[in-house]
N, C-alpha and C positions, 0 to 999 in steps of 0.2 A: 326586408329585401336588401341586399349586398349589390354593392354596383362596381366593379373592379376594371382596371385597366393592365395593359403588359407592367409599365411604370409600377401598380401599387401591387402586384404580386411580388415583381424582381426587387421589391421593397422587403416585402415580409420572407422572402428566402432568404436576405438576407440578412435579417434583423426583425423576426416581429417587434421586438420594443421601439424599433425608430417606427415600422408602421403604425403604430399604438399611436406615437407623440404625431406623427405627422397627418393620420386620416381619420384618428379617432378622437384625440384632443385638439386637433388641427393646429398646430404649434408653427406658425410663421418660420422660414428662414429666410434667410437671404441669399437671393438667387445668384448664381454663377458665372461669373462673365464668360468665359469660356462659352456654358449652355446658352448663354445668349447670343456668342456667335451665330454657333451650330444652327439656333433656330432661324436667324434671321439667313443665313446661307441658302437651308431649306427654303425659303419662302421665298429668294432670288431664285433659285431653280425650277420651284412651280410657276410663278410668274412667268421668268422667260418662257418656258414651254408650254404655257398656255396663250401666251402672246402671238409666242414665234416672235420674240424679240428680246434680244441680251439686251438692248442698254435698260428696257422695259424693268426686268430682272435685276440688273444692278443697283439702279434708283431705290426698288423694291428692299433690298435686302439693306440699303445708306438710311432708308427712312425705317425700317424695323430695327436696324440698331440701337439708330442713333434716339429713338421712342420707346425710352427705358421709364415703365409708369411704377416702379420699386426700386430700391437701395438694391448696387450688383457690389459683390465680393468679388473686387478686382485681382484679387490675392498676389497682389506688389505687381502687379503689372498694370501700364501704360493703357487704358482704356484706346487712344488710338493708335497704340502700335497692334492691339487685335484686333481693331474695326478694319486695319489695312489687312493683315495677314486673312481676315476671311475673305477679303474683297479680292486677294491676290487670288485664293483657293477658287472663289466664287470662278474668276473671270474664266481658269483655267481649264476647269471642267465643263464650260461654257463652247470655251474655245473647242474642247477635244470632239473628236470621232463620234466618242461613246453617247454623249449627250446628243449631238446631230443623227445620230441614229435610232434614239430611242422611241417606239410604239408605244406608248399609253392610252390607254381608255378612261382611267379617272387619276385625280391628284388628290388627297387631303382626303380619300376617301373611309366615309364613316360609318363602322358598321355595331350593331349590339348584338353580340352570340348571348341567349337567350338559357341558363342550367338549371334544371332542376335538382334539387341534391336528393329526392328520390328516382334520379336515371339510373338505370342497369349501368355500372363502368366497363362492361363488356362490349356497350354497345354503341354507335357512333351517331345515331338517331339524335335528331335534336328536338323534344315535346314542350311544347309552346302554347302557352292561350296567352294573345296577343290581352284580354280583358283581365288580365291577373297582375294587380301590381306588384306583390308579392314574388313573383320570379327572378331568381336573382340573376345577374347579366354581365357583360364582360363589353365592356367598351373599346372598341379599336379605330385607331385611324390611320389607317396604310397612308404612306407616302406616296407610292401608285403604284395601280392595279393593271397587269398587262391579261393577255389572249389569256396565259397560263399560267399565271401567277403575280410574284410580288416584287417591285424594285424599293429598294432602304438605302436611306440617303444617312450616312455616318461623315463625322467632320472628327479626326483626331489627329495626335502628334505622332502616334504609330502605328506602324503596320497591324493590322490583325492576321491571325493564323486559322486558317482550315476549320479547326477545332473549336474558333471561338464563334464560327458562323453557326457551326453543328450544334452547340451545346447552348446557343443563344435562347433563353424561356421566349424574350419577346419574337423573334422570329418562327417560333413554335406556336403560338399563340396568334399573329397573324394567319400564319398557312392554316387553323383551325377555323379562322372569321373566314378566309376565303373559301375552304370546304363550306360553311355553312349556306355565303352568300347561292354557290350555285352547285354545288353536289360533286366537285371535282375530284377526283380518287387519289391525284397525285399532285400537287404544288412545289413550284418552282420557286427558290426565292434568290433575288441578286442584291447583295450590299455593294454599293459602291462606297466605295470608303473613301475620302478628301481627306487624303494628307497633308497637314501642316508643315513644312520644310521652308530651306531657304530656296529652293525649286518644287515645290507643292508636285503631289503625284495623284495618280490615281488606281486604287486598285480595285479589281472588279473581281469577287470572290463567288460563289452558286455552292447550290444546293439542294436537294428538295425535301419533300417533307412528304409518307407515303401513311397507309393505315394506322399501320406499327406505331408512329409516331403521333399521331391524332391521339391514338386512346393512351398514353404515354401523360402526355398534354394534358388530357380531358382529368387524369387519374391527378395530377399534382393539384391541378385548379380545383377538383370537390374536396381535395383532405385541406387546400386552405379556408375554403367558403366556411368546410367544417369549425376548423382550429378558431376562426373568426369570430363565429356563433359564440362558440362556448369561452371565447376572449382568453384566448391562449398567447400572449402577448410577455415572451421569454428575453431577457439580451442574448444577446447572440457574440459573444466578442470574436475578433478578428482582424486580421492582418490592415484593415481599412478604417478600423475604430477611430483611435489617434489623431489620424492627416484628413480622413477628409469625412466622419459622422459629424452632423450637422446638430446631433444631440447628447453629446459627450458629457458637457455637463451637467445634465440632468438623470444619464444613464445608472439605475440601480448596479451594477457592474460597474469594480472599484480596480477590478485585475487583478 
């Protein structure tokens, strides 16, 4: 049984050999300060709004920071000049419209899309015997879940583009959990993206995600279950190798 998440596919797309080193040998690195923002940011957002309370939310995201249980790669930068710049991003988007206006039905929420890798790829049925442990499975956990779809909470230094919502695997991959969760034909999804600036912004980018795109989805997730099986675990080199592969030097791939 194969147990995957968005995370360890957008892994193997881009590199089966780091997916190799990372879920197969399971090779420690050292995690991101940055990503450590980002997550404690997310957890001031869920907090407030399930409060209904910012300072709730703030406290929340001072104390996940600052409850770092591994070595973070600050990569030259000032551990509290980030813990402020998320706290500026946090309070901002706190502040705004968008948040005050937001409908959710769940936060954090966690779902297992269930594949058989003998399913028709034509077909979007999902065949499941709950008694099979063998079933291989895709783990998601949406940031929340509204009437008609999906809100994704992003923390970066730059804009995203159109393009990058559209061609996104993990948001592909989510709108396919929410089809599963209740049979919806069409899914909505909105990244809000937290810009880091020296005046933090916020952009709010949509999308959806229709049939076409399910079996799209459905078709890249069985050819990696496959490649996995038979440990098809290749370098991949590219333009991210260098700055920022966490397994560089151990990479069979010399350039």
């Amino acid at each position: 049984m194969i147990e995957l998440s968005p995370s360890k596919i957008q892994t193997y797309m881009t590199c089966p050999l780091s997916y190799y080193f990372r879920y197969v040998e399971k090779i420690q690195t050292i995690k991101n300060g940055r990503a450590s923002m980002g997550s404690a940011v997310h957890k001031g957002i869920e907090t407030a709004y399930n409060k209904q309370n910012n300072q709730a939310g703030i406290e929340e995201y001072l104390k996940r920071f600052r409850a770092q249980d591994q070595e973070i790669n600050w990569q030259e930068e000032e551990p509290l000049n980030v813990e402020k710049e998320g706290l500026n991003l946090l309070q901002v988007y706190l502040e705004s419209k968008t948040f005050k206006n937001l409908k959710i039905l769940n936060t954090e929420y966690e779902i297992f899309i269930p594949f058989s890798i003998a399913e028709n790829l034509k077909t979007i049925q999902f065949i499941y015997d709950s008694d099979n442990q063998d079933s291989n499975k895709i783990h998601c956990i949406l940031d929340a879940a509204t009437k008609d779809g999906i809100i994704d909470w992003k923390t970066t230094k730059r804009k995203w583009t159109q393009d990058q919502i559209e061609r996104n695997i993990q948001f592909s991959i989510y709108s396919l959990a929410f089809l599963y969760l209740n049979g919806q034909q069409e899914v909505s999804i909105q990244a809000h993206i937290l810009i880091s600036k020296k005046e933090p912004e916020i952009q709010i980018l949509e999308t959806k995600k229709t049939q076409e795109d399910f079996k799209t989805t459905r078709q890249i997730i069985f050819q990696i279950i496959k490649a996995i099986q038979n440990e098809i675990f290749y370098p991949n080199p590219n333009m991210l190798c260098e700055n920022y592969c966490d397994y560089k030097t151990l990479c069979r791939w010399k350039g």
